[in-house]
Every structure is written in structure tokens, then in C-alpha cells.
C-alpha positions in Angstrom: 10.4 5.9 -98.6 11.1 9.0 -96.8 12.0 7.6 -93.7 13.9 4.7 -95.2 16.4 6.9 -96.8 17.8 8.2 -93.8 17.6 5.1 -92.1 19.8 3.4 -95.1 21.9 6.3 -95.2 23.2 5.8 -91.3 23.5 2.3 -91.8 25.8 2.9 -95.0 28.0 5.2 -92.2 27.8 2.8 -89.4 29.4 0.0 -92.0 31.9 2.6 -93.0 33.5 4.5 -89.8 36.7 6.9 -91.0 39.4 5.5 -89.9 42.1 7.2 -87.5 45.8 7.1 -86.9 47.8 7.8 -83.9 51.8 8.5 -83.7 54.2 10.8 -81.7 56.4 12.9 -82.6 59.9 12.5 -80.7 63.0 14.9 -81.6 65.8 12.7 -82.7 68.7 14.5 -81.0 67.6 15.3 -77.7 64.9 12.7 -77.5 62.2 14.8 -76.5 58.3 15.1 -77.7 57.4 17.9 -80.2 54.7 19.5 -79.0 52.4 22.0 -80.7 53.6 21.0 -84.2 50.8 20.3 -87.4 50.6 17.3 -88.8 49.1 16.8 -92.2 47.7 13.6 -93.8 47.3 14.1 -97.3 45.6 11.5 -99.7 48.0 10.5 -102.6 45.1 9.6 -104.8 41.7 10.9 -104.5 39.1 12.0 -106.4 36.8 13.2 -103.5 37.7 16.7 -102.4 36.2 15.3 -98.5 38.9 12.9 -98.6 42.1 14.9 -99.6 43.6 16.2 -96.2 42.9 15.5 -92.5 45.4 17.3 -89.6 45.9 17.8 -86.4 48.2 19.4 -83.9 50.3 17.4 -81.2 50.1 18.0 -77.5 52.5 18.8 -74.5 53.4 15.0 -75.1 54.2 14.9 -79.0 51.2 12.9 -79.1 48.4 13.1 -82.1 45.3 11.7 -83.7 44.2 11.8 -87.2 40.5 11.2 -87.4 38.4 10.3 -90.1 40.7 8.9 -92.8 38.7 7.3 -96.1 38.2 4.0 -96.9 40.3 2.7 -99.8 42.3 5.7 -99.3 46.3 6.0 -98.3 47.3 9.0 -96.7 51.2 10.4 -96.3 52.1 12.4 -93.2 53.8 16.0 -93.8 54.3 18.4 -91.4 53.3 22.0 -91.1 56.8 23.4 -90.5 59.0 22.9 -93.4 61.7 22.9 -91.2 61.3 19.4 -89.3 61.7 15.8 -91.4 59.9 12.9 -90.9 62.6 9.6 -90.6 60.6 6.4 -92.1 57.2 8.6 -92.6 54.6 5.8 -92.8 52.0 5.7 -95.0 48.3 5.4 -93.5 45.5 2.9 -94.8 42.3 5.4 -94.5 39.4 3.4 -92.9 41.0 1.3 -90.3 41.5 2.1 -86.7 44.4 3.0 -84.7 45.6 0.0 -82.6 48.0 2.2 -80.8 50.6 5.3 -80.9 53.1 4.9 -83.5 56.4 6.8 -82.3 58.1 8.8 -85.3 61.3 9.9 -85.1 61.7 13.9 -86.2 64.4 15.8 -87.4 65.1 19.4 -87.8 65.8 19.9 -91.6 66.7 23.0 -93.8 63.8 23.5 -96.4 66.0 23.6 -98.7 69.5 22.5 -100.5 72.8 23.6 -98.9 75.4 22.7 -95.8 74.3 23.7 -92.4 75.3 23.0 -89.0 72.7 22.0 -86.5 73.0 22.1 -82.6 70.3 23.0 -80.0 67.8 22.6 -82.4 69.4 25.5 -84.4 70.3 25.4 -88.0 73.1 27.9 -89.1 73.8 28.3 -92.8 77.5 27.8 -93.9 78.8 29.5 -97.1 81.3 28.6 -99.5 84.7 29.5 -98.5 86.9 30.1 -102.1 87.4 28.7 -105.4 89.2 25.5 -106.0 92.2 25.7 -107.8 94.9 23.4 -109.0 98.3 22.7 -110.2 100.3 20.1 -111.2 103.2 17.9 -109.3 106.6 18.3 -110.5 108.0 15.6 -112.5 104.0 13.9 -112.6 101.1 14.1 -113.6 99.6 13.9 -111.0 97.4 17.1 -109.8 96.7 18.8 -106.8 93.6 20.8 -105.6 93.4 23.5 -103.1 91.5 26.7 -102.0 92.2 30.0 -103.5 93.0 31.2 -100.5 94.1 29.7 -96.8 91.0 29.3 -94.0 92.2 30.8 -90.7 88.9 29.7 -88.9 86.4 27.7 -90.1 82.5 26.1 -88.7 82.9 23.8 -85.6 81.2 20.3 -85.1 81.6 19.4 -82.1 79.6 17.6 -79.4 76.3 16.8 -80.0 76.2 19.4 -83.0 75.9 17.6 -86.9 76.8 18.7 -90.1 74.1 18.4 -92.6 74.2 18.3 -96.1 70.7 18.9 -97.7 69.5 18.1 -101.1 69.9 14.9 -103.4 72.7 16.5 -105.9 74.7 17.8 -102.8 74.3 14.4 -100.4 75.5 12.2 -104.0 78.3 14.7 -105.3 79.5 16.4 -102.1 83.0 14.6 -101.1 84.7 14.8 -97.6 88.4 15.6 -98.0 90.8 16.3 -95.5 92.6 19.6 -95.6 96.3 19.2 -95.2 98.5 21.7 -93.9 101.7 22.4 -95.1 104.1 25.1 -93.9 107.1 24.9 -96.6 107.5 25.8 -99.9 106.4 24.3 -102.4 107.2 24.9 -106.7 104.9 22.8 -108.8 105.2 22.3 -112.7 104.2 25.5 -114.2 107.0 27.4 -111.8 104.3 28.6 -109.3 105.6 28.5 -105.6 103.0 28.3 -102.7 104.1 29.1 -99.1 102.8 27.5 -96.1 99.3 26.3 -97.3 96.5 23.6 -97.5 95.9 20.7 -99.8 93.4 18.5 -100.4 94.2 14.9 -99.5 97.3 15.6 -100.0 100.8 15.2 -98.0 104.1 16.8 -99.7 107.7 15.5 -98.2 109.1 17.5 -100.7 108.3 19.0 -104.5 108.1 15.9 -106.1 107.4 13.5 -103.6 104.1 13.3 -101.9 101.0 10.7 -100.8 97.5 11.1 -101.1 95.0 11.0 -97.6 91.8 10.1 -97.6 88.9 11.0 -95.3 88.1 8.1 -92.4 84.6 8.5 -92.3 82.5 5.9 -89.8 79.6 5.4 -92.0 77.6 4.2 -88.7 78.1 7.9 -87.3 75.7 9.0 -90.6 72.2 9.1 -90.9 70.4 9.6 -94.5 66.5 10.9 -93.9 64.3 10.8 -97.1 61.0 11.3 -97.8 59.5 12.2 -101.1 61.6 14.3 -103.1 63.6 15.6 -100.0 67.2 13.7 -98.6 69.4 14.9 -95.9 72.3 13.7 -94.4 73.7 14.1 -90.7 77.0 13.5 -90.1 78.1 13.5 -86.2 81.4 14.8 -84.7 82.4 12.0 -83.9 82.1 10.4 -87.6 85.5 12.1 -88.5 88.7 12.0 -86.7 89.7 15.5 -85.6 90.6 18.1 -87.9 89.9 20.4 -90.7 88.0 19.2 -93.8 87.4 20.9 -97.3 83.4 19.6 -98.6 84.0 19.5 -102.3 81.0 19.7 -105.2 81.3 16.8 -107.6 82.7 19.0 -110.9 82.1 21.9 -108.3 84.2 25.1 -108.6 84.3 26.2 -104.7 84.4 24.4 -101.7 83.1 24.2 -97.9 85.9 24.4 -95.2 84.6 22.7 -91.7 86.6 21.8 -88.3 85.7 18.3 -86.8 85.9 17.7 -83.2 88.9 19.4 -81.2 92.5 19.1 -81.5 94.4 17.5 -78.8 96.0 19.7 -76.0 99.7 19.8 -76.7 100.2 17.9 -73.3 98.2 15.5 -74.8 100.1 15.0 -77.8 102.2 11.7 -78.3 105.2 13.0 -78.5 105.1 15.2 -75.5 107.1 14.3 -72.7 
């Protein structure tokens, strides 16, 4: 019996081989591997503390292989830096064999909520620029918003960099409104003149008369990346004609001022001779 137990016991492994994944990890901006980053597996629902988490660590290629997944066990990929997003993370059927590299596409991603600009692989934070305020038309009632005070300078995206927006409440209830400049003088309702300011979305001719502008924002030029509890949006350059935008909370109380893209040259202007 002694000698049958062992026996039975490597015939019960030989029937039941871990199972093993393979995928590569490719930077979705530049296209490049991402080497030396940890990748964990973790088992959604387990009872068997031998089962919960395999890893491993990707080469000079991107390139890694989870060994020795469970049977009857499905596994979600995270990554070790918090940082980098996986788009379309797959989930992993423990127990079967890899039948080749699965390529996943890999963004970098702030850890948490906010607006960021993201170029060169670099995240930079941006802030909240004033307080909204708002007043009401002449001889309407119609109302208009605008910052507390006027931006002089204001985050550039441009080129290859993207404007992220990170976080489910601030992807759903973050709206993309141009900034309008206006130079005269203009009285509203409650006898309050403002000189040579912004609005947002709207265009004044005069006190009373006025039209509202909307953002033109190619949806292709946006990419949502989601996985669990986590959503971030990227938003090209090129998704917004040039010029300055306000971001604005949904029942926020202060907005995000961002420059798109680069004005024209004034000998590039239309009505240059």
C-alpha cells in the first residue's frame, strides 16, 4: 500500500498538469515591449491558498509566462506597477496550456482619479484653475458660465501627448467646453460689467445678443480603458480642433483650463493676404 500511494499520487498530477499562459506586453503609444514589468494572475474564486496568485516578470521582449494555473480555476491579470492599465485584460482558464503569446496592449495610467497629461511615457498632474461663476444675459434668461479669473497660459496637448481623465465620476460628469474669448465689454443683468474675458461656449456680438458653441470632439480620436473598478479616458490632440478648452465637473464648482493643438501662424490665417 505504501508504494501504491505514491504511485497513485503522480498519476493524479500527470492527469492534472497546471496550466500556463503566455502574453506580451506592448506600450500603446509608442508601440514598444515593456520589459521588466510584474505580472500578476490572481484567482477570482478560490478556496485553496496554492491556487490564489501565480506571477512573473517580462523580458527584454515584453514577453511572459504564467506557469501552473489550477484547474477549474480563472485567473485575472494585474500588474505590479499601479501605474500601467491593461486594455481588454483577459481572463485566464487555470489548467489549460498556452497555444501561443497573447499580445496586450498597455497603457500608462494614474493610480488614481484626476486630469493628467501624458507624453513620453510621463504623467504630469494638472490642477484646477478657478471657480466657475455665472451671470445672467441681458434681457434673457439665459446664463452664462465663466472662470473667476482669465487663464493667461494653460497645459499643452499637442503631438503625440493625451489628455487623460481618470476615474468613473470624472470620465461620466467631466464636459469639454470651449473657452471663448472676448475682448469688449460686456454688462449682464445684475449691472456687472466684465472686460475682455472668456466664456464658456459662448459667443457675445453684443450685451444681449449672443450664440452658444459647442465642443467638436472626434469620438474616434478617444480611447476608454477599463478594468475592474478602474476607467480612463485618452483623448488625442488631434480629437479637438485647435484652441483653448475649459474641462467642467458635472455640478462641479471649478474647472480645468487646457490648450489643444497649436494655433495657426498669422500667415497662415485665412484672411491674411
Amino acid at each position: 500500500m505504501r508504494t501504491i500511494l505514491p504511485l497513485l499520487g503522480g498519476l493524479l498530477a500527470a492527469c492534472n498538469p497546471g496550466g500556463t499562459f503566455e502574453g506580451k506586453l506592448v506600450d500603446a503609444m509608442s508601440g514598444q515591449p515593456r520589459a521588466d514589468v510584474r505580472v500578476l494572475a490572481k484567482a477570482e474564486r478560490t478556496s485553496d491558498l496554492t491556487c490564489q496568485v501565480r506571477e512573473a516578470t517580462t523580458d527584454a521582449n515584453g514577453v511572459f509566462r504564467i506557469d501552473n494555473t489550477c484547474p477549474n480555476t480563472t485567473y485575472t491579470l494585474k500588474l505590479g506597477d499601479e501605474t500601467l492599465l491593461v486594455q481588454d485584460s483577459p481572463e485566464i482558464a487555470g489548467g489549460q496550456q498556452a497555444t501561443g503569446v497573447v499580445e496586450l496592449t498597455v497603457w500608462r495610467a494614474p493610480a488614481g482619479s484626476g486630469v493628467f497629461r501624458l507624453q513620453d511615457d510621463k504623467l504630469t498632474a494638472i490642477r484646477t484653475f478657478a471657480d466657475i461663476e455665472q451671470e445672467t444675459i441681458q434681457g434673457t434668461d439665459e446664463v452664462v458660465r465663466f472662470p473667476s479669473k482669465k487663464p493667461l497660459q494653460a497645459p499643452t496637448i499637442d503631438g503625440d501627448a493625451r489628455l487623460i481623465v481618470s476615474g468613473k465620476d470624472l470620465v461620466r460628469k467631466l464636459d469639454i467646453v470651449p473657452l471663448v474669448p472676448d475682448t469688449g465689454v460686456r454688462t449682464f443683468a445684475s449691472g456687472v460689467s466684465i472686460e475682455d474675458h472668456v466664456y464658456l461656449g459662448v459667443k457675445f456680438t453684443s450685451d444681449t445678443e449672443f450664440e452658444r458653441v459647442e465642443a467638436s470632439l472626434d469620438k474616434s480620436r478617444v480611447q476608454d480603458v477599463a478594468t475592474g473598478d478602474r476607467l480612463v479616458r485618452y483623448i488625442s490632440a488631434d480629437a479637438l480642433p485647435p484652441g483653448r478648452y475649459a474641462l467642467v465637473p458635472e455640478q462641479g464648482r471649478r474647472l480645468y483650463v487646457v490648450d489643444f493643438g497649436s494655433e495657426p501662424a498669422p500667415a497662415a490665417r485665412a484672411d491674411t493676404p
